[in-house]
PAKE-975492 format. One record per residue (C-alpha): x, z, y; residue in three letters. Coordinates in steps of 0.25 Angstrom, whole numbers, padded with zeros to 4 digits, always signed. Example, Ala and Ser with C-alpha at 12.3 -4.5 7.8 and 13.67 -1.06 7.14 Angstrom:
// PAKE-975492
+0049+0031-0018ala+0055+0029-0004ser
// end
This chain:
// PAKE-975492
+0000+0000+0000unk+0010+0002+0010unk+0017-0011+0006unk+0005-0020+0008unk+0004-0020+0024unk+0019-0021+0026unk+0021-0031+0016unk+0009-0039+0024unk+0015-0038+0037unk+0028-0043+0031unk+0020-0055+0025unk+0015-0060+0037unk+0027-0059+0044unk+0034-0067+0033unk+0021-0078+0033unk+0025-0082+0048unk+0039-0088+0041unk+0032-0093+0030unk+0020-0099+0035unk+0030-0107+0043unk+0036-0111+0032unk+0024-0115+0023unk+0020-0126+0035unk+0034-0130+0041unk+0038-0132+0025unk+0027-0143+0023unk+0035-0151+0035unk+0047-0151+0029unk+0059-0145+0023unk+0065-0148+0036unk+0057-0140+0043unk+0057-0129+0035unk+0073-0127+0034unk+0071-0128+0051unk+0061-0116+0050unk+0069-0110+0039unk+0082-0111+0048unk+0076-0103+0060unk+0068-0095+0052unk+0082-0087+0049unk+0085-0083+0065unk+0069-0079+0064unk+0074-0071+0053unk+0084-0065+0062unk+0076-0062+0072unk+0067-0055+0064unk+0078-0046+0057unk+0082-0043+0072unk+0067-0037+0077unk+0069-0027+0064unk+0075-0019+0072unk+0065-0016+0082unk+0055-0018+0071unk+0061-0006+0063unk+0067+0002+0074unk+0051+0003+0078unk+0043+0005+0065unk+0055+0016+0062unk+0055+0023+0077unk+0040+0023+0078unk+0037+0029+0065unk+0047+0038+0065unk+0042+0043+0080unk+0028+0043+0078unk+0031+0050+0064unk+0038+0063+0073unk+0025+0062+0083unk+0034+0055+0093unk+0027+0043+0099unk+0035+0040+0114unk+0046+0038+0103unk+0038+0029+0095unk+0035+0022+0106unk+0048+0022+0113unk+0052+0014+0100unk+0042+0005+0100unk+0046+0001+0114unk+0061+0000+0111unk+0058-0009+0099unk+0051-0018+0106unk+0059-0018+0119unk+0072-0019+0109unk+0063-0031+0101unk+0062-0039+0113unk+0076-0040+0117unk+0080-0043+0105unk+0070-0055+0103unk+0073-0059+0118unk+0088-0061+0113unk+0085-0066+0099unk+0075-0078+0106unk+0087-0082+0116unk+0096-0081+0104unk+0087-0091+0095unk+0086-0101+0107unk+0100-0102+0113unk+0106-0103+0099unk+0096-0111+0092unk+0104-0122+0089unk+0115-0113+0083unk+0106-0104+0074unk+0100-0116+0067unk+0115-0124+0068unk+0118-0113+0057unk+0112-0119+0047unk+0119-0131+0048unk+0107-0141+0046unk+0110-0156+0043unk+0098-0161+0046unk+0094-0161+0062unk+0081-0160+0061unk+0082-0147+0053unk+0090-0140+0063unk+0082-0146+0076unk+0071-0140+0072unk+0075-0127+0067unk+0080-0126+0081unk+0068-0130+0087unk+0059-0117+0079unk+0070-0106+0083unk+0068-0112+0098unk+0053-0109+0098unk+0053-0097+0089unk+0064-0090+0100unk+0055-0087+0108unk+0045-0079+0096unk+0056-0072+0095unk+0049-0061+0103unk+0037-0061+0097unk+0044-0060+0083unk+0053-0048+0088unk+0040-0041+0095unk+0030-0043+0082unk+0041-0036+0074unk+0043-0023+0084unk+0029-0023+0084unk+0028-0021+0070unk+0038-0010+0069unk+0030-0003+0080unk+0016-0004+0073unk+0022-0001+0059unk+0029+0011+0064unk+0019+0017+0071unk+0010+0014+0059unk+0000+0003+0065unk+0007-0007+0054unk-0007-0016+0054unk-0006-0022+0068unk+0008-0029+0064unk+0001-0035+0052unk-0011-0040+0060unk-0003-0044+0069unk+0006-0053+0062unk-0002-0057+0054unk-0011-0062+0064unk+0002-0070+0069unk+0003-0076+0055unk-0010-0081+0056unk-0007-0088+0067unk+0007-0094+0064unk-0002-0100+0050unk-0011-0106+0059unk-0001-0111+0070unk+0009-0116+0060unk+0002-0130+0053unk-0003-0131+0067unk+0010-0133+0073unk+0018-0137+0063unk+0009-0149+0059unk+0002-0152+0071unk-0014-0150+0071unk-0023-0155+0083unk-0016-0154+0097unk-0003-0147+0089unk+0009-0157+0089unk+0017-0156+0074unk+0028-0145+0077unk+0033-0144+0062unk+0045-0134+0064unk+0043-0129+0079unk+0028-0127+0076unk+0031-0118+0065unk+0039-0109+0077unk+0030-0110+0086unk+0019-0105+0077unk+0026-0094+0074unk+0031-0092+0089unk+0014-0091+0092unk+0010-0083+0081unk+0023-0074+0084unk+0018-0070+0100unk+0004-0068+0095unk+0009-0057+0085unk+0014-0053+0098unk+0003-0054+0107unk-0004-0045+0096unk+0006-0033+0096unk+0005-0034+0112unk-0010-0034+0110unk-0011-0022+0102unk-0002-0014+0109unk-0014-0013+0119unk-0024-0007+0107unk-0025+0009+0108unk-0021+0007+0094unk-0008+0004+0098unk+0004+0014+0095unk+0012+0010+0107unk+0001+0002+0117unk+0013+0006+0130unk+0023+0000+0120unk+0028-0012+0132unk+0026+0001+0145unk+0040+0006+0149unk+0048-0005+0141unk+0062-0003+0142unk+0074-0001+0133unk+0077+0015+0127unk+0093+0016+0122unk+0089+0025+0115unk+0075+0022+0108unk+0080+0007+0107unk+0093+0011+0099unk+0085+0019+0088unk+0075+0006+0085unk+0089-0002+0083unk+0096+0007+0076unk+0083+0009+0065unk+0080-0006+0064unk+0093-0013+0065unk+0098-0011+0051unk+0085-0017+0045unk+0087-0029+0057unk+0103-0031+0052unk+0098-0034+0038unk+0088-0041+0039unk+0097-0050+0049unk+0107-0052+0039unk+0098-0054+0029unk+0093-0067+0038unk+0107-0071+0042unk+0111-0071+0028unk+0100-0079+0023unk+0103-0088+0035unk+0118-0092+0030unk+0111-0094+0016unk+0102-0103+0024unk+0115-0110+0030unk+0122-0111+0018unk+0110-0119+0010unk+0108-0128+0023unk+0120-0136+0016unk+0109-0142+0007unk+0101-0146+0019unk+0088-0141+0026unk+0079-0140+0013unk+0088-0129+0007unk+0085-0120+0020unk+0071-0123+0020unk+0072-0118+0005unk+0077-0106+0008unk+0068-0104+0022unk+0055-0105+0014unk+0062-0100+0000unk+0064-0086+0010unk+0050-0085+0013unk+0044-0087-0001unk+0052-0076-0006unk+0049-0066+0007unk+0037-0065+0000unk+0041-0057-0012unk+0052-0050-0004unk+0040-0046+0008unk+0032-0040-0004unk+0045-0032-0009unk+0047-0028+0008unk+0033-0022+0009unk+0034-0013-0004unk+0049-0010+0000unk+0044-0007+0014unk+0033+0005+0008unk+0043+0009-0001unk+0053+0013+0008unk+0041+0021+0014unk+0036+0028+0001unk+0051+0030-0003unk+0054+0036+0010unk+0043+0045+0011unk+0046+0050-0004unk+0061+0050+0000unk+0057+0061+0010unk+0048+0069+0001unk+0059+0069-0009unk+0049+0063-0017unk+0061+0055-0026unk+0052+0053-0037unk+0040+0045-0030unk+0053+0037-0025unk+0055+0034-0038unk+0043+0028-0042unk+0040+0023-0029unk+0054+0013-0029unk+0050+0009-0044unk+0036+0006-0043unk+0037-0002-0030unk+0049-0011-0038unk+0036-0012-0048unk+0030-0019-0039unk+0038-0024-0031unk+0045-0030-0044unk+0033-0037-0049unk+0031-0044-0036unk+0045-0048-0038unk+0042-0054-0052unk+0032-0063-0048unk+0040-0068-0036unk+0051-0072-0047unk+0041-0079-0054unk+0034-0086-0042unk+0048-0091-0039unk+0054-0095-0050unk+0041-0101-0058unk+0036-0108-0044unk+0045-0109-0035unk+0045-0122-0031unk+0030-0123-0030unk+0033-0110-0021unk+0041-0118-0011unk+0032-0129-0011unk+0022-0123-0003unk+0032-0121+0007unk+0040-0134+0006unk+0033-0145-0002unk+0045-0155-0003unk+0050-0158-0016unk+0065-0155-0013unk+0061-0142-0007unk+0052-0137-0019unk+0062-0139-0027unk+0074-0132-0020unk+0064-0122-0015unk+0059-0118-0030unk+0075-0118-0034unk+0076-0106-0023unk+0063-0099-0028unk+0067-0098-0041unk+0082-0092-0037unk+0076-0084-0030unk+0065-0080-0039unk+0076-0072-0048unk+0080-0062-0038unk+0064-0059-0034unk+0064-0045-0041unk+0078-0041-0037unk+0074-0044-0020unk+0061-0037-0022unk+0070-0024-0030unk+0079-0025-0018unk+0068-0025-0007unk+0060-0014-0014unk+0073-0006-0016unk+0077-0007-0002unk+0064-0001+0003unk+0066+0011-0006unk+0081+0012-0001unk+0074+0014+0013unk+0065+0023+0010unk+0076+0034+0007unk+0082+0030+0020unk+0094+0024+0015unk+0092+0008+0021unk+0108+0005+0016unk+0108+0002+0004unk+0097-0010+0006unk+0105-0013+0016unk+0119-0015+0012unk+0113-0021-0001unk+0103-0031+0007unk+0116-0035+0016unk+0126-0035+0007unk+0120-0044-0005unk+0113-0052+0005unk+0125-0055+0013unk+0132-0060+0000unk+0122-0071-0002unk+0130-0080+0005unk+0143-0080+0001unk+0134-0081-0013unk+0126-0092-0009unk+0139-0097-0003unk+0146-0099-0017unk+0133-0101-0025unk+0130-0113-0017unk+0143-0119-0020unk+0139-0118-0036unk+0125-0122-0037unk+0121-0128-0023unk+0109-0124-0015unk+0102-0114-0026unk+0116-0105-0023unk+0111-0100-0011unk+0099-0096-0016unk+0106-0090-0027unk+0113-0080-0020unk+0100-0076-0012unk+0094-0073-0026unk+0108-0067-0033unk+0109-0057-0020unk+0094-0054-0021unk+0097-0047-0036unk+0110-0040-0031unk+0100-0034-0021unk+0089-0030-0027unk+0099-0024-0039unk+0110-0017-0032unk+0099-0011-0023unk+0090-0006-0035unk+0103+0000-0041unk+0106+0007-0029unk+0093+0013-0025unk+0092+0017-0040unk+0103+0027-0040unk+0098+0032-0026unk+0087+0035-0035unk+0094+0042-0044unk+0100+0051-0036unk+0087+0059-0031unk+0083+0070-0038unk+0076+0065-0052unk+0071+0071-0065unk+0074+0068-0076unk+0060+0066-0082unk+0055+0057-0070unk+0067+0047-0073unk+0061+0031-0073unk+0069+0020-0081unk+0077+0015-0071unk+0082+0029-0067unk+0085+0030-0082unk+0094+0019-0082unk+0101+0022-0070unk+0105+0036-0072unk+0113+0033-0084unk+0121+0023-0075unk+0126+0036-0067unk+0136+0047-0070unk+0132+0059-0079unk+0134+0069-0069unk+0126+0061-0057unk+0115+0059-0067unk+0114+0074-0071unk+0113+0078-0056unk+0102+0066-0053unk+0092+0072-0064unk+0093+0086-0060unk+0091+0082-0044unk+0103+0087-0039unk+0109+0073-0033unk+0100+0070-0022unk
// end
């Protein structure tokens, strides 16, 4: 139950990219690789509002939790001033280097590259809109109003569905935009999301209707929001800029083999957002058991949500690897890309359970309060895929890359299983109330550490 709503608001925001790619797809290969391509920078600029989007939901829980709400709102009203600046420097960043950004990828053909200029010059702009929805989400969900982000953005889906073949294709009075229609359609929809926060704030409803009144930067307020959101912002940067260079390194094969992996990204969000929404409500069950010194409810909590979790997982690997060129062909219907885009699903497919068992893992890890060791495993094992994809391309050609997404996707989710088993094993435990797993593990460890585990005298 409390995955349900988070893993909705995380769909929907996850639709806008897809959506684009369901209609821009049917133009082309060609014009899915230019939305592909600037979708990555759109990626980054996403990882970059996680920090006020985190810094809030954090500081305004925390705040109104200790009955203190001038603090909750001073940080809602040093996330947003921080949110706009940042966006304001992002936007300019997007427009003056443009050409660069999209030179990166080293596009043979012109036409690629011109018009993936072309979507991140329009979609600059929405740079603020996409940087305010975000810090308006952390501030509703932090102050526990988490049904007005959803309506809101999914009202701004609704309208980017609707926009989309519109522009893209040209109906009525609409000249055919095909690649800048798809950014000007998210653009729109992007500034009425907007328009609703702003709307609402008026509502008496509203946990912070003064939010814009005395709106200036606080050192010291502003540096707390920073400090709590920018290590979720850092790795979900690199996680972007790494798939960026895997995206550089298959653009040798030419534009299909982005557009592969662009629209083969968002085929498999969809397992890994279900995976996000129960790790997200784990990390809240955990950490509220955590401090209870609960350990057992811990326990059964981790296992039964990699239950479900897990099944989800199996039916992904089946989708992919039974029909996945059928799969990618409701995305891009071109022979060619069927093909190469069944070949990625299918590698992909195998390391399914094991990026879902990393995911679900990482949620319990940040339920204790210790957010390290899913990061240094994300970072690390991520980082290596391309020096991996690097050589494996060399071998066997284009399927190399994807590989060594799905080869660091198993290291992942089993290093990190591992680990979060022995943290288990070192709170207090009973003999009697031993599960399987547990069983297996504790023989794997000294004598002497086993004997002080059972008793409950390590903790």
């Amino acid at each position: 139950m409390l995955a349900l709503p988070i893993m909705g608001t995380a769909f929907i925001q996850m639709a806008y990219s897809m959506t684009d790619m369901i209609w821009i797809g049917h133009v082309g290969s060609k014009a899915a690789a230019a939305v592909g391509a600037a979708g990555f920078f759109l990626w980054l600029g996403n990882s970059l509002f996680y920090t006020t989007k985190v810094g809030a939901e954090v500081g305004i829980s925390q705040s109104l939790g200790a009955k203190d709400k001038i603090r909750a709102a001073q940080f809602a009203s040093q996330s947003m001033v921080i949110s706009i600046l940042m966006s304001i420097a992002y936007g300019i960043l997007l427009l003056a280097l443009s050409n660069a950004f999209i030179g990166y990828f080293r596009f043979t053909d012109a036409s690629v590259t011109a018009s993936a200029i072309g979507y991140l010059r329009i979609i600059a702009p929405g740079m603020l809109f996409t940087f305010l929805n975000g810090t308006f989400s952390g501030i509703y969900n932090g102050s526990g109003k988490s049904k007005i982000p959803f309506y809101a953005n999914a009202a701004g889906l609704a309208i980017n569905i609707v926009l989309d073949p519109i522009l893209i294709y040209g109906f009525g009075p609409f000249p055919r935009m095909e690649v800048a229609g798809a950014a000007v359609a998210t653009l729109i929809s992007q500034a009425i999301v907007t328009l609703i926060f702003v709307v609402n704030l008026s509502d008496r409803k509203s946990p912070f209707p003064e939010l814009f009144r005395k709106f200036q930067l606080n050192g010291e307020v502003a540096w707390k929001v920073i400090k709590i959101g920018f290590p979720v912002m850092l790795q979900s940067g690199l996680f972007a800029f790494f798939a960026m260079n895997i995206a550089r390194i298959v653009s040798g094969w030419g534009a299909l083999a982005v557009a592969v992996q662009s629209v083969g990204a968002q085929i498999e969000a969809i397992s890994w957002m279900t995976a996000s929404g129960f790790s997200t409500a784990l990390s809240s069950f955990i950490g509220q058991n955590y401090g209870a010194k609960q350990f057992q409810r811990i326990r059964q909590g981790y296992y039964r949500t990699l239950g479900i979790t897990m099944t989800i997982g199996v039916f992904t690997t089946l989708a992919f690897v039974l029909f996945g060129d059928t799969i990618f062909g409701w995305f891009i219907p071109e022979a060619n890309a069927m093909h190469e885009g069944g070949i990625y699903l299918k590698i992909l497919g195998a390391s399914q359970l094991f990026m879902i068992l990393e995911i679900t893992t990482a949620g319990a890890f940040n339920g204790t309060g210790k957010t390290l060791p899913p990061s240094i495993v994300g970072i690390l094992f991520t980082g290596l895929r391309i020096p991996l994809a690097i050589a494996l391309t060399a071998v066997v050609g284009l399927s190399g890359a994807w590989w060594s997404i799905s080869i660091s996707s198993v290291v992942k989710g089993v290093v990190l299983f591992v680990w979060f088993a022995f943290f288990l094993m070192r709170l207090p435990i009973e003999r009697a109330k031993l599960t399987i797993p547990q069983k297996l593990f504790i023989h794997l460890i000294p004598s002497r550490m086993r004997q002080s585990i059972i008793e409950g005298t390590n903790d």
